[in-house]
C-alpha positions as CSV (number, residue, x, y, z in Angstrom):
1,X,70.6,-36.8,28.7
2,X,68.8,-37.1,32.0
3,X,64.6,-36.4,31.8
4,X,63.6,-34.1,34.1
5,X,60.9,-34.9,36.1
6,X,58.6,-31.8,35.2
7,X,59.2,-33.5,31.4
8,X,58.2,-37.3,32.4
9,X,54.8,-35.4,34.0
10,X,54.5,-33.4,30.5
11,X,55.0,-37.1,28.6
12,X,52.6,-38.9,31.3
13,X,49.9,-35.9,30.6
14,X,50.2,-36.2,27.3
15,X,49.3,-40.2,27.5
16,X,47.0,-39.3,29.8
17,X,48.1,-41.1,32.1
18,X,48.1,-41.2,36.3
19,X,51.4,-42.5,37.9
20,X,52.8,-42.3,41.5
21,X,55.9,-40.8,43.3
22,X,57.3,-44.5,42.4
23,X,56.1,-44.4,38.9
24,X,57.7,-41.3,37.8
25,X,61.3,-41.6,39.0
26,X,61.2,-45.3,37.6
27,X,60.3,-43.7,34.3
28,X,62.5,-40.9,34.7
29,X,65.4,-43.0,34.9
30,X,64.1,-45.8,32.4
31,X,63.3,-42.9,29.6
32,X,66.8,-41.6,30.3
33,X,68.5,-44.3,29.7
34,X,66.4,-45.3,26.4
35,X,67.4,-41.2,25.1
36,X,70.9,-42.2,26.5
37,X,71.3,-45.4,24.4
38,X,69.3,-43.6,21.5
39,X,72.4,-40.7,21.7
40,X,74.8,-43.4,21.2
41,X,73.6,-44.6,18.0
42,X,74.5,-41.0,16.5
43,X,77.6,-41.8,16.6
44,X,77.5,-44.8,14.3
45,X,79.3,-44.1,11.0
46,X,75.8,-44.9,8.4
47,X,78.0,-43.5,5.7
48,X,78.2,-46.3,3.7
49,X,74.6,-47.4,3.7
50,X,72.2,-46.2,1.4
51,X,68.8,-44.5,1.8
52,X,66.0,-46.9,2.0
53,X,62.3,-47.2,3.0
54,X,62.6,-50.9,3.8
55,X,65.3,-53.4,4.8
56,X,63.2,-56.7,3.4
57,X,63.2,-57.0,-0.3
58,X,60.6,-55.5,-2.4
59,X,58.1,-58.5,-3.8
60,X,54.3,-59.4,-4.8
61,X,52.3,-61.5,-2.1
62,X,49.4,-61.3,-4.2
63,X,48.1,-64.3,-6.0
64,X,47.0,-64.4,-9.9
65,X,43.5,-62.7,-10.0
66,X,41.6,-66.1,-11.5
67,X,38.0,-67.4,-12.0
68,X,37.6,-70.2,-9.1
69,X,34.2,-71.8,-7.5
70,X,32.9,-69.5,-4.5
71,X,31.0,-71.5,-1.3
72,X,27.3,-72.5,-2.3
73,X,25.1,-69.7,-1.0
74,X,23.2,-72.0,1.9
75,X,26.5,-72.5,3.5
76,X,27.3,-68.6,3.3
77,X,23.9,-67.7,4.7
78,X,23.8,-70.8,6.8
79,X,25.0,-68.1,9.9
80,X,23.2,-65.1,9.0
81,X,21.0,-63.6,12.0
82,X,18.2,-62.8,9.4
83,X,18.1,-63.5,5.3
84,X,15.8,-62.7,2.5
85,X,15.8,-64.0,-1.1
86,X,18.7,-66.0,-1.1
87,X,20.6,-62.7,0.6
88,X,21.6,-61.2,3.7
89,X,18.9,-58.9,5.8
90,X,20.6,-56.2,7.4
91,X,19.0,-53.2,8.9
92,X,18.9,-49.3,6.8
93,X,22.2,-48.0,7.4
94,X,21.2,-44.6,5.7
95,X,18.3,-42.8,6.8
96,X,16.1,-40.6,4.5
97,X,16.3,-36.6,5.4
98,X,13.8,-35.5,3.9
């Protein structure tokens, strides 16, 4: 299925993007090909393979939720821009409205 090139424009508008003479028939023979090759794999007999949301098997990365020591707090703070009472300053994020 050849693109067109009024359709490679319509693509390239919606990307907003600026191509040249060049640019467009280079992509209008490019994105043909890619629809070409993607036409191809319709005809592959999927039959036999079952439905699935994932081809890797399903399995916890997460670790055992346990109690373990945390960094002293003067190495945590020892970066901070600006700290107060053992805690990090940071400027009002929220601003009163009334």
């Amino acid at each position: 299925m050849a693109l067109t090139r009024e359709e490679v424009e319509h693509v390239a508008w919606l990307a907003r993007l600026e191509l040249s003479e060049e640019e467009i028939v280079r992509f209008q023979e490019q994105l043909s090909a890619i629809l070409e090759y993607a036409r191809m794999l319709e005809h592959i007999d999927i039959s036999q393979v079952p439905p699935t949301a994932s081809v890797l098997p399903m399995r916890n990365v997460m670790r055992e939720d346990e109690v373990r020591p945390s960094l002293p707090r003067d190495v945590v703070l020892a970066n901070a821009p600006e700290k107060e009472s053992g805690y990090f300053r940071v400027p009002p994020v929220l601003e009163d409205t009334e």
